[in-house]
N, C-alpha and C positions, 0 to 999 in steps of 0.2 A: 724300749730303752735298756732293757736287759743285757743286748749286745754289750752296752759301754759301758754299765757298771761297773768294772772294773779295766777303767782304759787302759793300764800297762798290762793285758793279757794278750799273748799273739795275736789273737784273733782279732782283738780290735783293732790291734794297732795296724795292722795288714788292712782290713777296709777303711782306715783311715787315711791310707797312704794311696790303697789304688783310687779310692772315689772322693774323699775329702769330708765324707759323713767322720760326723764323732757327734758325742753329747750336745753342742749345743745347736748343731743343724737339726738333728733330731725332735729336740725340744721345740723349736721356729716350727715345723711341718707338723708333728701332734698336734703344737696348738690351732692349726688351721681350723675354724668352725663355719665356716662361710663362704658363699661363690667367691663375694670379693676377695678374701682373703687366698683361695685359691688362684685366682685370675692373676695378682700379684706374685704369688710366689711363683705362676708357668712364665711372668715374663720377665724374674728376673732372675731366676737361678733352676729353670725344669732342669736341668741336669744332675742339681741333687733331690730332686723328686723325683726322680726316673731311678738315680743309686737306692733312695728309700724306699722307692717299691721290690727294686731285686734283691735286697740286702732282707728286707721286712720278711719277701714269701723263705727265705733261707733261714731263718730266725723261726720260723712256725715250722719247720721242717727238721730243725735242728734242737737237741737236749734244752736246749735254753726254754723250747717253749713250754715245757710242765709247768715250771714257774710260773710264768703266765698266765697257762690255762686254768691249771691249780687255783689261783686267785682269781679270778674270772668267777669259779665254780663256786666260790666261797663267797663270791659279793651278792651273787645272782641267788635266784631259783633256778636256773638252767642245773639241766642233770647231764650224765657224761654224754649222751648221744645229739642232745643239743650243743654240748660245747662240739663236741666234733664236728657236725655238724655246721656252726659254725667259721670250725677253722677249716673244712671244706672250701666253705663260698667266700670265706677273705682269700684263698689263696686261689681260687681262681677269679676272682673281681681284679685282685693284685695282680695277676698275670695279663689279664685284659688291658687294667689300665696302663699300668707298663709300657705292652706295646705301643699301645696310643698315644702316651708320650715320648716314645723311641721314635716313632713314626715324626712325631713333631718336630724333634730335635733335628734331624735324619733332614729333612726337608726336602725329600726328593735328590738327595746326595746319597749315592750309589756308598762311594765311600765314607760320609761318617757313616751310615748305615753298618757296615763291616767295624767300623772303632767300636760302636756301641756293642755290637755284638761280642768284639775282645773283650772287653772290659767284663760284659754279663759272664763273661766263659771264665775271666781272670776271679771275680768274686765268686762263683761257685766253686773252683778249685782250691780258692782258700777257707772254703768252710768243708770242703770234703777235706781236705788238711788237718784244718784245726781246728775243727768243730770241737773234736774230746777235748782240747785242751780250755775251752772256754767256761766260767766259774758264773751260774745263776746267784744271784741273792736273792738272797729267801724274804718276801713280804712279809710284815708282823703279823701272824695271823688272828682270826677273830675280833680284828680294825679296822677301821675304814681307813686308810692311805688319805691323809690332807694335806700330805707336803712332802715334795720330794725334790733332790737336792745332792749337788758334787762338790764336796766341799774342800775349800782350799787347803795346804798343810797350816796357815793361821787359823782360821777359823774351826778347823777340827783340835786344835791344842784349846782353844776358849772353848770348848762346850768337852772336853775330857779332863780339863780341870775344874768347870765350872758341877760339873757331878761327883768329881771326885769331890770337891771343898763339902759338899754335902755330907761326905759320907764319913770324912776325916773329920773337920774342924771343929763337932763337938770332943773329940778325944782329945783334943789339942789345947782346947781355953774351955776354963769354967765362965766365960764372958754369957751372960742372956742371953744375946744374938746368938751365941753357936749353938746354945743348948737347946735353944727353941726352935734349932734344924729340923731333929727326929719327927717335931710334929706337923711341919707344912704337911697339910691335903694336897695338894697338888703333888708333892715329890714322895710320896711312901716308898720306905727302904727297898724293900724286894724290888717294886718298878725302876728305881734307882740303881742298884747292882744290875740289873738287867742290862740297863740302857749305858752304864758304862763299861760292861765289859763289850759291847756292840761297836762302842765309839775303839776301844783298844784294841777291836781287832781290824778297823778302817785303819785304809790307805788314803792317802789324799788323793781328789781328785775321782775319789771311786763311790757311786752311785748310791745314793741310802733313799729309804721312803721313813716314814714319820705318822704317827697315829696322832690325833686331838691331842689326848691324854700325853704322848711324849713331847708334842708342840708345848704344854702348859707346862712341863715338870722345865724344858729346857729352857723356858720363858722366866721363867721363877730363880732356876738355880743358875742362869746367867744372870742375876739380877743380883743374887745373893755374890756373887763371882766379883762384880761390879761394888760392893759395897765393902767387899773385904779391901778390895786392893787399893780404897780411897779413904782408908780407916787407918785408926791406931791398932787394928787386927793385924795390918800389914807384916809390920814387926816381927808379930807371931808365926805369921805364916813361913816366909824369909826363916826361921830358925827351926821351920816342922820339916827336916831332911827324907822323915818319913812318909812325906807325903807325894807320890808318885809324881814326877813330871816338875815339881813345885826348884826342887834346888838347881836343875840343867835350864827351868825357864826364866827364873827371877834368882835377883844377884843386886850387888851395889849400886851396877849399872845400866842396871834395870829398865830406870825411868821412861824411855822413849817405849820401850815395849806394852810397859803397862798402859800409858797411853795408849798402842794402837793397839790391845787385847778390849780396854775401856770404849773404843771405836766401832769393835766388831759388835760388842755391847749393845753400844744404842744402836745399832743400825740392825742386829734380829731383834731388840725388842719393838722397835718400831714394824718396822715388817711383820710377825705379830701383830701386834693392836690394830693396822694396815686392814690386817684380814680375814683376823677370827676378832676380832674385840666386841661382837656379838654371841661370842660362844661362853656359855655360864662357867665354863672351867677356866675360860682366861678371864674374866671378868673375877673371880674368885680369887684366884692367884694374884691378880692385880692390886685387890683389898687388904689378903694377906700381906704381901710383901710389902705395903705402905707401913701395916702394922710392926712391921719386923724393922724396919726402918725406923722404928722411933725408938728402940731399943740401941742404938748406936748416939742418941742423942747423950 
């Protein structure tokens, strides 16, 4: 997925155009775990599984993959000669299977035979192109990755204000609620400047990964997000000019917006609870924030 991290970079958008792969064909063929699930994707789309394999072995051949491997190295015990090792036999399994799915597509056609091959020729030309010009993002290191995600220009403004209200809105009201920001466990400042200046330097659209620990800070401080904008904090917030993003988003007329920022709201906190609400940092955060919430009463 590294390729489309950042899908307005040449590179992507060039295999997007010759073969129709982008981030979320990508996502559909990762998640295959199963005959079946493979049996379905050869009969209703092998031809972006056939791109996924030629695109894939160019991707482990190209700067992109340290990234990768890098974090590969880090999750594992594997040492350098095993990962390489490794990207050895993917890239010749990937070359195998390939065939045999060109072979498929091909069906004894002389000429798709020859298309398939332009195509293979046209996607290796554009990463001898524009490999340099292609940008890895950097996995949080020393994390396990539990959530990974391209997020729209909406939903990256809701969670770049929702950390920012963290960091500003005790300076802003001596109200409970704000003051009692600095000390959620889930959100600790350092973590917090971290994870906002990450969100301010995202593009929309462009590929992020997510540790526990930032799933529950975002969990919480969207929470907190959601409760300013449906308070008499409101007010306050509306006249803190100084608060990054806050005067260009919200305005008199507002209204429908905050609504649908209130929308993104419940729909990642639900998502959330969905899928870590067994994990003791959401379930904490969870407790907290009810807490914090009776401070608004």
């Amino acid at each position: 997925m590294q390729l489309f991290a950042r899908p307005h970079d040449p590179l992507p958008q060039e295999i997007t155009e010759l073969t129709g792969l982008d981030m979320a064909e990508t996502r559909l063929i990762t998640a295959i775990h199963s005959n079946q699930a493979l049996a379905r994707q050869l009969l209703e789309a092998p031809e972006m599984l056939y791109a996924f394999l030629v695109v894939g072995r160019l991707v482990l051949t190209s700067p992109l993959a340290n990234t990768v491997l890098d974090y590969l190295q880090q999750q594992t015990s594997m040492g350098e000669a095993e990962v390489a090792s490794l990207r050895q036999h993917t890239l010749s399994f990937g070359a195998a299977v390939a065939e045999l799915i060109g072979s498929y597509l091909a069906g004894g056609d002389a000429e798709v035979g020859e298309e398939l091959d332009g195509l293979r020729r046209q996607v290796e030309n554009a990463f001898q192109q524009l490999a340099g010009t292609a940008t890895a993002v950097a996995v949080p290191a020393g994390a396990e990755v539990v959530m990974e995600t391209a997020l729209t220009a909406v939903q990256l403004r809701m969670m770049q204000l929702a950390v920012t209200m963290l960091l500003r809105l005790p300076g802003l009201s001596e109200h409970a609620f704000a003051q009692a920001l600095p000390s959620l466990r889930a959100c600790p400042l350092p973590d917090v400047a971290a994870l906002q200046r990450r969100l301010r330097e995202t593009q929309p659209d462009e590929y992020l990964t997510f540790s526990l620990a930032e799933v529950a800070l975002l969990y919480q401080a969207s929470q907190v997000l959601g409760m300013v904008l449906t308070s008499h904090l409101f007010d306050e917030l509306l006249m803190a000019s100084s608060v990054p993003g806050v005067a260009e988003t919200f305005n008199d007329e507002s209204t429908p917006y905050v609504q649908l920022i209130c929308g993104l709201i419940e729909d990642f906190v639900e998502f959330v609870q969905d899928n870590f609400d067994d994990e003791p940092l959401i379930e904490a955060a969870r407790t907290e924030t009810a807490a914090l919430a009776d401070l608004l009463v």
